[in-house]
N, C-alpha and C positions, 0 to 999 in steps of 0.2 A: 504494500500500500504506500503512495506516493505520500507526501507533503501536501497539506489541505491548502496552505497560506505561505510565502515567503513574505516578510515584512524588510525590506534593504531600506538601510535608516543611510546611503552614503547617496552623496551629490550625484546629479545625471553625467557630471564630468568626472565622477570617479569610475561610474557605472560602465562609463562609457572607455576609460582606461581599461578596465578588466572586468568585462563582460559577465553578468551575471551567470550561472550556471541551471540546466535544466533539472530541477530537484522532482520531478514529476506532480509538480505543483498543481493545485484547479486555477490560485489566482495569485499575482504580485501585486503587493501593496506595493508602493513607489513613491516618496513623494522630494523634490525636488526643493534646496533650502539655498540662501546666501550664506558662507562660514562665513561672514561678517559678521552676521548674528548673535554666532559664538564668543564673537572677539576678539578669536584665538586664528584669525585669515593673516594676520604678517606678525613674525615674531621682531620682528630688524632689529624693533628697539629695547630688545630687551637684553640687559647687560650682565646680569650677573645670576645665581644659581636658585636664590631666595626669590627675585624679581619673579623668575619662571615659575617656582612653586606658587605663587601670589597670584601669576596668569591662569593657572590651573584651577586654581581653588574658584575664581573667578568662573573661569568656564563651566566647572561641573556644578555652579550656585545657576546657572542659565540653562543647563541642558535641560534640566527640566521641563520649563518652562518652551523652549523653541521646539522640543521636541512632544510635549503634549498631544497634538493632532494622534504624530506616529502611536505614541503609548498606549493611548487612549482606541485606536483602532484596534493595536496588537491583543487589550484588554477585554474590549467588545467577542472577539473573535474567539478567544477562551470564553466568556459565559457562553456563546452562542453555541460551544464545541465543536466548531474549526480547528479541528486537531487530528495528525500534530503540526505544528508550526515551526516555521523558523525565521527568527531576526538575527539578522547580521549588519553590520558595516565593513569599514578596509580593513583595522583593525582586530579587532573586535574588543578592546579595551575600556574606551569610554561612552561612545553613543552607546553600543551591545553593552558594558558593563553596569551603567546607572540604569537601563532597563530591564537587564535582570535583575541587580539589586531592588529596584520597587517592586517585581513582579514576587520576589521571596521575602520582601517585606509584606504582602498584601495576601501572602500566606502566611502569613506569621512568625517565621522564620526570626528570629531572633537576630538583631541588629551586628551583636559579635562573630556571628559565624557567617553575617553576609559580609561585615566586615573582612575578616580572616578567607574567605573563599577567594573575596577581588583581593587581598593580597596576593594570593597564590600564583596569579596570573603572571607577575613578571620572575616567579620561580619558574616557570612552565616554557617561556617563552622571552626569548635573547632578540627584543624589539629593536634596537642597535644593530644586530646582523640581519632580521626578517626584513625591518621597513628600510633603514637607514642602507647600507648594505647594497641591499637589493634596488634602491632608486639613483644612488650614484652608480652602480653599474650600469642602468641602465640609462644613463643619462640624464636623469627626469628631477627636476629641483623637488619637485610635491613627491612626496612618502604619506603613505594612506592618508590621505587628505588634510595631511597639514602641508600648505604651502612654506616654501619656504628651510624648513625644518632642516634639509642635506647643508644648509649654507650656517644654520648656527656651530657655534663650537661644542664638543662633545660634551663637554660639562655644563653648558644649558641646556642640551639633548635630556642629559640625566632626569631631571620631574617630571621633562614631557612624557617621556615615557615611561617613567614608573608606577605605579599601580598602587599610590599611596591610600588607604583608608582615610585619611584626614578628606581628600578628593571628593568620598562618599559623602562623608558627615556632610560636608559643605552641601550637598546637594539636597540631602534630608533637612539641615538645619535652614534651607532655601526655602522650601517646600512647608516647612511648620511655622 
């Protein structure tokens, strides 16, 4: 049995780099955003390691909110049992991360272990080599849809892509 639903939480121009895959889906949610939104579209000026952790915390106190529509479909689509499902983005760290976090907050799931789960994520996964890596070999300044990000230096690389729990809190303490 196929995939009832894919919900792709990444831009049409990320979609459009790497092609969505055929999950044997009935339907694609899709919905097309400005990362301006986020706040997190040019890092340029951002100079030091704390700054970046600050951009972050920032962004995941918005994803909620910019991402609403998507959550809110992905939500619908579980009571209506549209299942099983899948949401993804490039990554799958932070769009994919704060919407599983609320969806195992919204089971009940106890905040520590959704906590400790999204920590896990950068024990599992060497985002440095996957995105970083893999976009300067390929040429491409944008790595999973942070513009930008192959041009900073590798030590304001480091919050971007770590998988901090403070990141969550921000987004829950956004949200309450």
């Amino acid at each position: 049995m196929g995939l009832k639903v894919v919900i792709d939480l990444r831009t049409l121009r990320e979609a459009g780099r790497d092609p969505p895959m055929n999950w044997g889906m009935t339907r694609r949610l899709h919905w097309d955003y400005d990362r301006r939104e986020l706040g997190s579209a040019d890092y340029a000026g951002v100079r030091s390691s704390d700054e970046m952790r600050g951009t972050m915390l920032g962004l995941y106190r918005r994803l909620p909110w910019v991402f609403a529509p998507q959550i809110s479909a992905l939500l619908t689509c579980i009571v209506k049992g549209e299942l099983p499902l899948l949401f993804h983005c490039s990554a799958g760290k932070d769009r994919t991360g704060i919407t599983a976090a609320l969806i195992l907050s919204l089971l009940r799931v106890p905040r520590e272990i959704i906590f400790d789960d999204y920590a896990v994520t950068e024990q599992l996964v060497d985002f440095e080599k996957v995105l970083v890596a893999r976009a300067l070999q390929e040429g491409r300044a944008e790595a999973a849809g942070h513009h930008g990000m192959t041009a900073l230096a590798p030590e304001l690389r480091v919050p971007l892509l770590r998988s901090d729990p403070d990141y969550l809190q921000a987004a829950f303490a956004a949200i309450e």
